[in-house]
ROVODREN-370336 format. One record per atom (N, C-alpha, C): atom name; residue number from 1; x, y, z. Coordinates in steps of 0.2 Angstrom, whole numbers, plus 2048, in hexadecimal, padded with zeros to 3 digits. Atoms other than C-alpha are relative to their C-alpha. Layout:
N
   a    k   px   py   pz
  CA  NUM    X    Y    Z
...
This chain:
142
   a    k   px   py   pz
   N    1  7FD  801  7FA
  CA    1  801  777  7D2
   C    1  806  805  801
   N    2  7FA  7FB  801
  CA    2  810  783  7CD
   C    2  7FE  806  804
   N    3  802  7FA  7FE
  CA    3  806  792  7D2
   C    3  7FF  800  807
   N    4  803  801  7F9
  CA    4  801  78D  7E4
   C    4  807  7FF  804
   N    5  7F9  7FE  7FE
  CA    5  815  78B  7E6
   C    5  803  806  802
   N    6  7FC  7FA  800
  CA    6  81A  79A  7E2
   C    6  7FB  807  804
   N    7  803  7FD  7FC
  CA    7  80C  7A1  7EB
   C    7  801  800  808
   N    8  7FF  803  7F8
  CA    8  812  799  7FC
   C    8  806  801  7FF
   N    9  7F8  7FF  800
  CA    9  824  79E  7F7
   C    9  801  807  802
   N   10  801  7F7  801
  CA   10  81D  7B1  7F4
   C   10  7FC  801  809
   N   11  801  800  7F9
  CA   11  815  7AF  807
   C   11  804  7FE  805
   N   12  7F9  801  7FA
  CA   12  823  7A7  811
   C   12  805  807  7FD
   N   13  7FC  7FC  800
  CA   13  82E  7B7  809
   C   13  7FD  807  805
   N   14  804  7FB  7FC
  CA   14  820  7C3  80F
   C   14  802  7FF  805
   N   15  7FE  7FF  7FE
  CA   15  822  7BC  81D
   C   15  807  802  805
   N   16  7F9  7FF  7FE
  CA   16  836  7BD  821
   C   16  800  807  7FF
   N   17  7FD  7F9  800
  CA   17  835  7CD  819
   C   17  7FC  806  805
   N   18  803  7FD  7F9
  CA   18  827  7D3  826
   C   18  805  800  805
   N   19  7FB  801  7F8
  CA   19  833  7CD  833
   C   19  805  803  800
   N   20  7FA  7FB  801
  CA   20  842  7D7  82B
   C   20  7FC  806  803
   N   21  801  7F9  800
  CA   21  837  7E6  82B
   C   21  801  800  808
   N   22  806  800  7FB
  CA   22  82E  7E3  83D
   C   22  807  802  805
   N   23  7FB  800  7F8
  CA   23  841  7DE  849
   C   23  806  805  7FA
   N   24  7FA  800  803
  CA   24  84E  7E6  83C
   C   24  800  807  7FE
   N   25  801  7F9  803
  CA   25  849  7F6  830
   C   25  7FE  803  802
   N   26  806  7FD  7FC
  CA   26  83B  7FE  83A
   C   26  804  802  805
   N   27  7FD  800  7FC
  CA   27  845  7FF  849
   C   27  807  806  7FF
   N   28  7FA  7FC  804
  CA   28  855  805  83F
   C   28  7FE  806  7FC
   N   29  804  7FA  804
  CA   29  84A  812  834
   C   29  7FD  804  801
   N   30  804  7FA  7FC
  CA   30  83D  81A  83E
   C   30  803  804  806
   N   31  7FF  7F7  7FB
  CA   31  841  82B  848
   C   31  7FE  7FB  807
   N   32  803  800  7FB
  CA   32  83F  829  85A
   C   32  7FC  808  803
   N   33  807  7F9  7FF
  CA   33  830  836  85F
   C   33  7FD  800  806
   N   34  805  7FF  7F7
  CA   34  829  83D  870
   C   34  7FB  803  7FF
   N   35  806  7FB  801
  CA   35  81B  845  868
   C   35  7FB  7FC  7FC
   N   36  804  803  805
  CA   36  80C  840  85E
   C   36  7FD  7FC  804
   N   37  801  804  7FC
  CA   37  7FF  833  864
   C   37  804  7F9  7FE
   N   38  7FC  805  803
  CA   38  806  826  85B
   C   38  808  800  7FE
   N   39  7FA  7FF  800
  CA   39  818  823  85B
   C   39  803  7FE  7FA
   N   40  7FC  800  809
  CA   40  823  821  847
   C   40  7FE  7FA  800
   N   41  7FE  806  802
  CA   41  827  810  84B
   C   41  7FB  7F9  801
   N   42  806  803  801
  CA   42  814  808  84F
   C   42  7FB  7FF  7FB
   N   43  805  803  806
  CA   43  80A  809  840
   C   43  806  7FB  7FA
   N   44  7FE  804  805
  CA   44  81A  803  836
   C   44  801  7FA  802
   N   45  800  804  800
  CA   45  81A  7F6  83F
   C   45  7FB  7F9  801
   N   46  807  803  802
  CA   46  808  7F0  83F
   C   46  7FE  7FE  7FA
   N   47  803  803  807
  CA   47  807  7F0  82E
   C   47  808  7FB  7FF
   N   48  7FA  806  7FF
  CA   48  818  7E5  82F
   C   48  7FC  7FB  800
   N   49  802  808  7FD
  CA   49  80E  7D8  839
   C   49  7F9  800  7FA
   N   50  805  801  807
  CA   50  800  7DA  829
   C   50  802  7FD  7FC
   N   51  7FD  805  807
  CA   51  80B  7D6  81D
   C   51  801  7F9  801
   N   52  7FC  807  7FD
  CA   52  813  7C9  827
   C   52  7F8  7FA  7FF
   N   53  807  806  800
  CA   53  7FF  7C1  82B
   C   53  7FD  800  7F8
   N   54  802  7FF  808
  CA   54  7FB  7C5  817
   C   54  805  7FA  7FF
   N   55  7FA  806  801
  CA   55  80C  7B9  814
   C   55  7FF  7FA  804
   N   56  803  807  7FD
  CA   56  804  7AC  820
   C   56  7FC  7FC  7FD
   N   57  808  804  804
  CA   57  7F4  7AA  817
   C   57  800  7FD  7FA
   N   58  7FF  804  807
  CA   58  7FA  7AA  806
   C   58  805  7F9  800
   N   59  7F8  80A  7FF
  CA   59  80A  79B  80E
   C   59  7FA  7FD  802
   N   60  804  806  7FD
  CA   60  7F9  792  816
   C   60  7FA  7FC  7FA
   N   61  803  801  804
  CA   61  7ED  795  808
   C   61  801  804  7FB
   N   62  7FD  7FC  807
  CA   62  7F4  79B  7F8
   C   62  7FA  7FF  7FB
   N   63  808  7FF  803
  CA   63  7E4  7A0  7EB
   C   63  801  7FD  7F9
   N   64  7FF  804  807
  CA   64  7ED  797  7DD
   C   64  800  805  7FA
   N   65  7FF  7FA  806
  CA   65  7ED  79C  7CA
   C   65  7FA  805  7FE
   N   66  805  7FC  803
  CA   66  7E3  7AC  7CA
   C   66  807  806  7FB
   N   67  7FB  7F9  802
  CA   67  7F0  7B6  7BF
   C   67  7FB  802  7F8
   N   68  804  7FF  80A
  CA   68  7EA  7BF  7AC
   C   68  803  7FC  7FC
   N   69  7FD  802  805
  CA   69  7EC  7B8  79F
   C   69  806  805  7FB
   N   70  7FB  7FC  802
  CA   70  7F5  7C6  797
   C   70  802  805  807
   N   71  7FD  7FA  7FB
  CA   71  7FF  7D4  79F
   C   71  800  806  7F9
   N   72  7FD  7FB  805
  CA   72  7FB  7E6  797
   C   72  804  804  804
   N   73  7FC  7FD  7FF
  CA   73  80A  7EF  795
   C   73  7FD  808  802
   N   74  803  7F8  802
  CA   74  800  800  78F
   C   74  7FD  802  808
   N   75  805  7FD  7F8
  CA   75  7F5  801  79F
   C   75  805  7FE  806
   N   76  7FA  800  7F9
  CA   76  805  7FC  7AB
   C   76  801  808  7FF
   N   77  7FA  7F6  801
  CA   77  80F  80D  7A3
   C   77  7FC  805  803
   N   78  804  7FB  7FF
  CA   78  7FF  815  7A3
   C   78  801  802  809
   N   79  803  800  7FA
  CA   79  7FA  811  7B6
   C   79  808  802  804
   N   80  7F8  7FB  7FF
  CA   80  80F  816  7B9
   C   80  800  806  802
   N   81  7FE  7FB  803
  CA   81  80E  824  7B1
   C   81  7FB  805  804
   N   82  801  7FC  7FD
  CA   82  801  829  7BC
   C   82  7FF  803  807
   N   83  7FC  7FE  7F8
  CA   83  808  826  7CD
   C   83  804  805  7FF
   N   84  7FD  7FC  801
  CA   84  817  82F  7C7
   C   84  7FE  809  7FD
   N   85  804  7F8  801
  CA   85  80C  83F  7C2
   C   85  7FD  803  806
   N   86  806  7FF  7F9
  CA   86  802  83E  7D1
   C   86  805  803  805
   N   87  7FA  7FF  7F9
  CA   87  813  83C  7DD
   C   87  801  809  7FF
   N   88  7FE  7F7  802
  CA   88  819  84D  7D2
   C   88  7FC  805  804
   N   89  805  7FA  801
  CA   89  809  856  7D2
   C   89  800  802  80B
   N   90  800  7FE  7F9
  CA   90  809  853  7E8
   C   90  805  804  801
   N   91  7FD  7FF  7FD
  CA   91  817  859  7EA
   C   91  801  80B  7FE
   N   92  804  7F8  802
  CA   92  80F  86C  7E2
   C   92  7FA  802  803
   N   93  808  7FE  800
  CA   93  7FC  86A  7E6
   C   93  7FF  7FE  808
   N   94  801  804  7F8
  CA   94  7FF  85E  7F7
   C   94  7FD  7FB  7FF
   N   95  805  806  7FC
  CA   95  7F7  84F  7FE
   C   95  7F9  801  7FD
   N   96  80C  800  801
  CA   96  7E5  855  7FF
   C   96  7FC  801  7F9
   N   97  806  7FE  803
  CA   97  7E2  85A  7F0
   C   97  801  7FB  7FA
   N   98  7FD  804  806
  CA   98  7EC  84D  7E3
   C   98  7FC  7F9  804
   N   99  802  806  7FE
  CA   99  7E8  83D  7EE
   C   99  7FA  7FE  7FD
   N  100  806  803  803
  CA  100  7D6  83C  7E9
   C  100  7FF  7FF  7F8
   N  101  801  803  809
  CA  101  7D6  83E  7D6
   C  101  808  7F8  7FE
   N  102  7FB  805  803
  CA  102  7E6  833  7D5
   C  102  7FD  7F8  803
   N  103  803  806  800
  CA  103  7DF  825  7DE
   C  103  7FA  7FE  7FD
   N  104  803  804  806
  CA  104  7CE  824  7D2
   C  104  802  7FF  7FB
   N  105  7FC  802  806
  CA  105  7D9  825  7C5
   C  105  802  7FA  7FD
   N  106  7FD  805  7FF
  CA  106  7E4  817  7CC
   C  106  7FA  7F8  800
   N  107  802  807  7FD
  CA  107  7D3  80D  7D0
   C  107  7FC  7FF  7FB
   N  108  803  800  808
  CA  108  7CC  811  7BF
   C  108  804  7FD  7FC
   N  109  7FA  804  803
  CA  109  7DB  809  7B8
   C  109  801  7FA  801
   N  110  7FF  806  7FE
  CA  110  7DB  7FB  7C1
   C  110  7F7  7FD  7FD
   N  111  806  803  803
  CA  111  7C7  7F7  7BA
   C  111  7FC  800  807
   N  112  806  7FE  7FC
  CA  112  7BF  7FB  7C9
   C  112  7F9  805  7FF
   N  113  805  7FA  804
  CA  113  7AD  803  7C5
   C  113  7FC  800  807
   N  114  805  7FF  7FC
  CA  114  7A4  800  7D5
   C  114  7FF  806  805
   N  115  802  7F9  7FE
  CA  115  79D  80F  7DC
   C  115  802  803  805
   N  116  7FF  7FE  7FA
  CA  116  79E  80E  7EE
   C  116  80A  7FD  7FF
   N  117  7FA  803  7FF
  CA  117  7B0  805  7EC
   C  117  804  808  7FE
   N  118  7FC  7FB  801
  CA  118  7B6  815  7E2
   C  118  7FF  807  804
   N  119  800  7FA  7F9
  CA  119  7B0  822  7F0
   C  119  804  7FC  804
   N  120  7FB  800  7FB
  CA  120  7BB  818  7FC
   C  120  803  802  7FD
   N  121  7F8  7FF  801
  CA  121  7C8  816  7F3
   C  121  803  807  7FC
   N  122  7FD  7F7  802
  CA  122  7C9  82A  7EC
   C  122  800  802  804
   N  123  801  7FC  7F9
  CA  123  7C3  831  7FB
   C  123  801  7FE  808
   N  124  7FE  803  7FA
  CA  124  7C5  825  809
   C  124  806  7FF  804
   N  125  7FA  801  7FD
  CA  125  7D4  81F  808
   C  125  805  806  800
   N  126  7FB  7F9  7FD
  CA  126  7DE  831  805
   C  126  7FD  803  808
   N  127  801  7FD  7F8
  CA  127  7D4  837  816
   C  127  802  7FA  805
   N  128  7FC  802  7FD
  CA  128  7DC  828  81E
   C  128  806  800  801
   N  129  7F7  7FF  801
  CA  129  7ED  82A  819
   C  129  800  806  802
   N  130  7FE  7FA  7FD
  CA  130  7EB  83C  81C
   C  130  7FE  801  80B
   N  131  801  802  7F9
  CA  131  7E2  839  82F
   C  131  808  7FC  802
   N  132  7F7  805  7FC
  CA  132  7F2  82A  833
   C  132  806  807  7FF
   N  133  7FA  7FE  7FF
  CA  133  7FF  835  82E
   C  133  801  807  804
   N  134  7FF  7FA  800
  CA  134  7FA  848  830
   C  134  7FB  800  80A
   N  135  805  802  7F8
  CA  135  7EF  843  843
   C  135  803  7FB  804
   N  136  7FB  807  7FC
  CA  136  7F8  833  848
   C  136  806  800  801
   N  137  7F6  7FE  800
  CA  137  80A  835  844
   C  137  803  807  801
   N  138  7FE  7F8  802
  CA  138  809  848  844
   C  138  807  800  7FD
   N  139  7F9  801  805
  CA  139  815  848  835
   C  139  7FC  805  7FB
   N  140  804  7FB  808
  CA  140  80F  855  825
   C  140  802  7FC  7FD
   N  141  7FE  802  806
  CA  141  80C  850  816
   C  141  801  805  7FA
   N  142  7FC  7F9  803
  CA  142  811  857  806
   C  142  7F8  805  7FE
C-alpha cells in the first residue's frame, strides 16, 4: 500500500509542477517571437498540460510496486557517462549526427532489444526533435 501513496503523492506534485511550468515559468522564460510557425511558448506549454495529464493518471491510478529489486550503480555512471559524452561530442559534431548513436546506446543501456523499438528510438525520435525544433520553432540546433 506504501507504494501506491507515494505514487499519488509523485502525481499530484506532477501535477502542481505542470501548473508552475504552464501559468508561471513558461510565460516568464520563453522569448516572445513573430516568426516561425510555431510560437517559443506553445510546444512548452503542451508538453506542461502532458506532464500535468501523466500526473493525473498516476494521482487516479498509480501502477503500484513495480520498482527493481536492485539498483545498478555501474550502469547508472555508465548510462551518465554517456549523456554527458554525447552532450560534449554535439556540441563538435552537432545534433544530426550524435543524436542517433547516443540514443541506441541510451536504449541499449536501458535493455531494450526490440528491433523496430530501436529504429524509432535511434532514428525516429532524433528526426523528431530535429523537425520541432529546427522546422517548427525555427531555432538551430547545435
Amino acid at each position: 500500500m506504501q507504494a501506491k501513496t507515494s505514487d499519488r503523492l509523485l502525481g499530484l506534485f506532477l501535477i502542481l509542477l505542470a501548473v508552475a511550468f504552464f501559468a508561471t515559468i513558461i510565460p516568464w522564460q520563453a522569448q516572445a517571437a513573430d516568426y516561425g510557425w510555431l510560437k517559443p511558448r506553445t510546444l512548452p506549454r503542451i508538453l506542461a498540460m502532458v506532464l500535468g495529464l501523466c500526473g493525473l493518471a498516476l494521482l487516479i491510478r498509480p501502477p503500484g510496486d513495480v520498482r527493481p529489486r536492485r539498483f545498478y550503480w555501474a550502469r547508472a555512471m555508465l548510462f551518465a557517462g554517456v549523456l554527458v559524452l554525447g552532450l560534449a561530442a554535439m556540441s563538435w559534431l552537432g545534433f544530426v549526427l550524435v543524436a542517433p548513436p547516443m540514443a541506441l546506446v541510451l536504449m541499449w543501456l536501458a535493455h531494450e532489444r526490440r528491433p523496430l523499438w530501436l529504429v524509432l528510438g535511434a532514428a525516429g525520435m532524433p528526426a523528431a526533435i530535429w523537425f520541432t525544433v529546427v522546422v517548427l520553432l525555427d531555432r538551430p540546433l547545435p
